[in-house]
Backbone as a ProteinNet text record, in pm:
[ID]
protein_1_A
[PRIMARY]
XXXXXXXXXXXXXXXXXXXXXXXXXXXXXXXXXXXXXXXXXXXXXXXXXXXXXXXXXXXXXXXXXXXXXXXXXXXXXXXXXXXXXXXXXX
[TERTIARY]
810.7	850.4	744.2	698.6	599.5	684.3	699	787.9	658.1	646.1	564.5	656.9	535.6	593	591.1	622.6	593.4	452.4	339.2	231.2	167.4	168.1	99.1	28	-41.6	-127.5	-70.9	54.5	136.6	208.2	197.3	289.6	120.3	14.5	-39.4	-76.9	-110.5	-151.1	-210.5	-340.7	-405.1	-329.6	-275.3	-215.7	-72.5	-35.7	71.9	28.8	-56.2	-130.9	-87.4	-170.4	-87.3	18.8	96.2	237.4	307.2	268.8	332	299.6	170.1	122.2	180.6	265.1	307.3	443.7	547.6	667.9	739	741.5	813	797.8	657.9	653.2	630.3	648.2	628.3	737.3	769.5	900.1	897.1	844	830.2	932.2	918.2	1065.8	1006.7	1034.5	986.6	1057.6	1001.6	1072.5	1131.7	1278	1262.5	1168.1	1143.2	1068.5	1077.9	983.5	1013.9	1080.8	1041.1	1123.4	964.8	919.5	851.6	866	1026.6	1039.5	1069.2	1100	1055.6	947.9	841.3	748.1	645.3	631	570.7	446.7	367.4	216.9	224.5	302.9	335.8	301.6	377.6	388.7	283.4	182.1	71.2	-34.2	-78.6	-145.3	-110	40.1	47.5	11.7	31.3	58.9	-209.8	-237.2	-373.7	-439.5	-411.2	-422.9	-361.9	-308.9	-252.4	-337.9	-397.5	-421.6	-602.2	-649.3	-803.3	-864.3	-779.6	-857.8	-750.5	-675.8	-614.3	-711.2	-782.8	-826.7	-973.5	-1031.9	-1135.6	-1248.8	-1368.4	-1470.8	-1579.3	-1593.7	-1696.4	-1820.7	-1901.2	-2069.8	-2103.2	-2035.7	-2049.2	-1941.3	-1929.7	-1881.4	-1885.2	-1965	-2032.1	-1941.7	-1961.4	-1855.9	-1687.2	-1629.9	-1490.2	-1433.7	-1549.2	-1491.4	-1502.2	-1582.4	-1637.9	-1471.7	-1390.6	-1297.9	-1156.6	-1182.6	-1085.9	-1071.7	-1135.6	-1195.3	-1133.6	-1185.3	-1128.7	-972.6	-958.3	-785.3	-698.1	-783.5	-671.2	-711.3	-813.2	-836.8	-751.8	-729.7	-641.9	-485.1	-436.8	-301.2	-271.8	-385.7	-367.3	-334.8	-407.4	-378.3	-259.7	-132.4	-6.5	114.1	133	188	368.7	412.1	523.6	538.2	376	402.4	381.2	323.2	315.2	502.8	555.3	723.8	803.7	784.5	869.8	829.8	705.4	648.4	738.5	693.6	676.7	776.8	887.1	949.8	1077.7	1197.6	1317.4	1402.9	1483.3	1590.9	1713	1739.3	1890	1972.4
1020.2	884.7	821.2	711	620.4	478.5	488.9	360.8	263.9	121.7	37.9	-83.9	-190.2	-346.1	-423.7	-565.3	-608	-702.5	-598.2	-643.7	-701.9	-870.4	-863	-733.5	-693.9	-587.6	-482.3	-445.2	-336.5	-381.7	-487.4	-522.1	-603.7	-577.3	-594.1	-532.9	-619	-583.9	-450.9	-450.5	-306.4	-221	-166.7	-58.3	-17.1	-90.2	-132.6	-9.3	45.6	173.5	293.5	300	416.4	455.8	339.9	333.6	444.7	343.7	411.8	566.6	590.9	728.6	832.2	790.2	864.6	845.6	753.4	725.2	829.6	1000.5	1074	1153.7	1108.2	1234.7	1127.5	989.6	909	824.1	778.9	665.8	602.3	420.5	326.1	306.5	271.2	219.5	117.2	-30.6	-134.5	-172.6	-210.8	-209.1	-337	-416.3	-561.9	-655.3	-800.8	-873.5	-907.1	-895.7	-969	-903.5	-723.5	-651.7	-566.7	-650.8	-549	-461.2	-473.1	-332.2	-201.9	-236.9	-76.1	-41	-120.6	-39.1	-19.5	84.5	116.1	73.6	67.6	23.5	-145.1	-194.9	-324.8	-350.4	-240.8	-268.3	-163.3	-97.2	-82.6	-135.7	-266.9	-350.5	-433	-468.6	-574.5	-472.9	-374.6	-304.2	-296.6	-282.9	-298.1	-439.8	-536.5	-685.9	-700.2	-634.5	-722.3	-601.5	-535.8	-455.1	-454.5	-472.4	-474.4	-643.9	-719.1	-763.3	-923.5	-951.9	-1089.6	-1118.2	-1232.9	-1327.7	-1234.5	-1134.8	-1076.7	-1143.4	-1201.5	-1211.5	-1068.1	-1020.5	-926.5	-973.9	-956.3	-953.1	-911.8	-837.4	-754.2	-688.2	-636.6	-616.9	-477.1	-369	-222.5	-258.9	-372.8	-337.2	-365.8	-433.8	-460.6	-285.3	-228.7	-99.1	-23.7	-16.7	97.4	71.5	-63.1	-106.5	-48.7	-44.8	-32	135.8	188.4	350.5	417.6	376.1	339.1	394.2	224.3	258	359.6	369.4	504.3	616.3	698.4	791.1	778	670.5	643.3	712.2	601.4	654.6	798.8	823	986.5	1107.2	1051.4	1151.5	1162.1	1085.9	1078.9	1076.7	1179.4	1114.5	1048.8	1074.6	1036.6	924.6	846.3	739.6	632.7	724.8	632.5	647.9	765.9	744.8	671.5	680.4	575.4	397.3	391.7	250.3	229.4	319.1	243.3	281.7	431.7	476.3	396.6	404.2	360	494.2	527.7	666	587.1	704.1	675.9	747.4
-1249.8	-1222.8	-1134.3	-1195	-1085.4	-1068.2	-903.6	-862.8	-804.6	-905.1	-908.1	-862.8	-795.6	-702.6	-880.9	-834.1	-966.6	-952.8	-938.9	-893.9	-1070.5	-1111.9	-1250.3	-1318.6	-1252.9	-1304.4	-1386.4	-1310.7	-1361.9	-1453.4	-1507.1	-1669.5	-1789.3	-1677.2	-1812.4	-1967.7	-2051.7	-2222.2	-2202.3	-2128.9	-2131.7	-2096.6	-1979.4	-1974.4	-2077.7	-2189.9	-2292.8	-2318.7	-2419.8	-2502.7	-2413.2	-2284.6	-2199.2	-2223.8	-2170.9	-2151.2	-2280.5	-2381.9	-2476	-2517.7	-2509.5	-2519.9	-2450.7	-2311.3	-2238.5	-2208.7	-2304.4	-2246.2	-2234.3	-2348.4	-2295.4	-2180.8	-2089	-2005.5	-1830.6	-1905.1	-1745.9	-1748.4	-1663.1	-1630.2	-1537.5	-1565.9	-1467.6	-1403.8	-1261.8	-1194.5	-1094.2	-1172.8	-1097	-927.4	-841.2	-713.4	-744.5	-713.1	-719.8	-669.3	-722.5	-702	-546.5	-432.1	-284.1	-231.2	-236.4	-156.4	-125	61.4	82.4	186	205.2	295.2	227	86.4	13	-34.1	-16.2	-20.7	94	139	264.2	292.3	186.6	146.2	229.4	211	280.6	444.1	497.3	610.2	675.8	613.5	646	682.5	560.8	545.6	675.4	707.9	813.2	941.9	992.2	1061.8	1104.9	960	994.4	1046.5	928	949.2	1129.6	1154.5	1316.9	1432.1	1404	1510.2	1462.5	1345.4	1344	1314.8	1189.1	1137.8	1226.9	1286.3	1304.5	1419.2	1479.8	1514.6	1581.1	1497.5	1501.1	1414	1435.9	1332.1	1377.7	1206.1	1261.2	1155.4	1183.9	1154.9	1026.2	1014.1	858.4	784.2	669.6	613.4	635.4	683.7	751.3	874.7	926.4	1101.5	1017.3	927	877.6	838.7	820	740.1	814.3	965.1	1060.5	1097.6	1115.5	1241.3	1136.9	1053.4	902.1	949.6	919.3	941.1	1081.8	1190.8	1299.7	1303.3	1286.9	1240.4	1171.8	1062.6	1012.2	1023	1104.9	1176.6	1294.3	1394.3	1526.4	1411.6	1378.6	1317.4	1250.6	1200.5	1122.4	1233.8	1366	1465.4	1488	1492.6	1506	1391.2	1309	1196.9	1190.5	1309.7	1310.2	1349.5	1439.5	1476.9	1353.7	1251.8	1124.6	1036	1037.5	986.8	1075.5	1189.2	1287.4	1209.4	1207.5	1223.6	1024	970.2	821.6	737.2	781.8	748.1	738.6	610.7	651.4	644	772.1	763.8	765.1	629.1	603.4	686.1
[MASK]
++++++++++++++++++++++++++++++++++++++++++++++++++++++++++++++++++++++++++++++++++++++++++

């Protein structure tokens, strides 16, 4: 099972052929439309955007990725502070 957003991409023409080549052995499961607290990938992005890239200009595109890099080396050291932050417990 691959649980996909309803990002355009994931319902385009090209990947149609896949799809079908593989319907008995894969099974899409779209997340609803404007739900991005199920997907965690979400609140990553905000969680980076607010701690590297919000009211920062950097010089280059080599310093956006050194500060990018940075970041998820800092968070990898802690992994629970990443299930606390992004996790939902039932």
């Amino acid at each position: 099972m691959l649980i996909l957003d309803n990002a355009r991409i994931h319902h385009a023409k090209l990947i149609q052929p896949f799809l079908a080549d593989h319907r008995e052995t894969l099974t899409l499961q779209f997340l609803p439309p404007y739900s991005p607290k199920l997907n965690p990938i979400e609140g990553l992005w905000g969680w980076l955007k607010s701690s590297v890239i919000y009211n920062v200009f950097f010089k280059s595109v080599k310093a956006i990725i050194a500060a990018v890099d940075t970041f998820l080396a800092t968070i990898s050291q802690d992994p629970m502070t990443i299930i606390d932050r992004l996790c939902v417990r039932i």
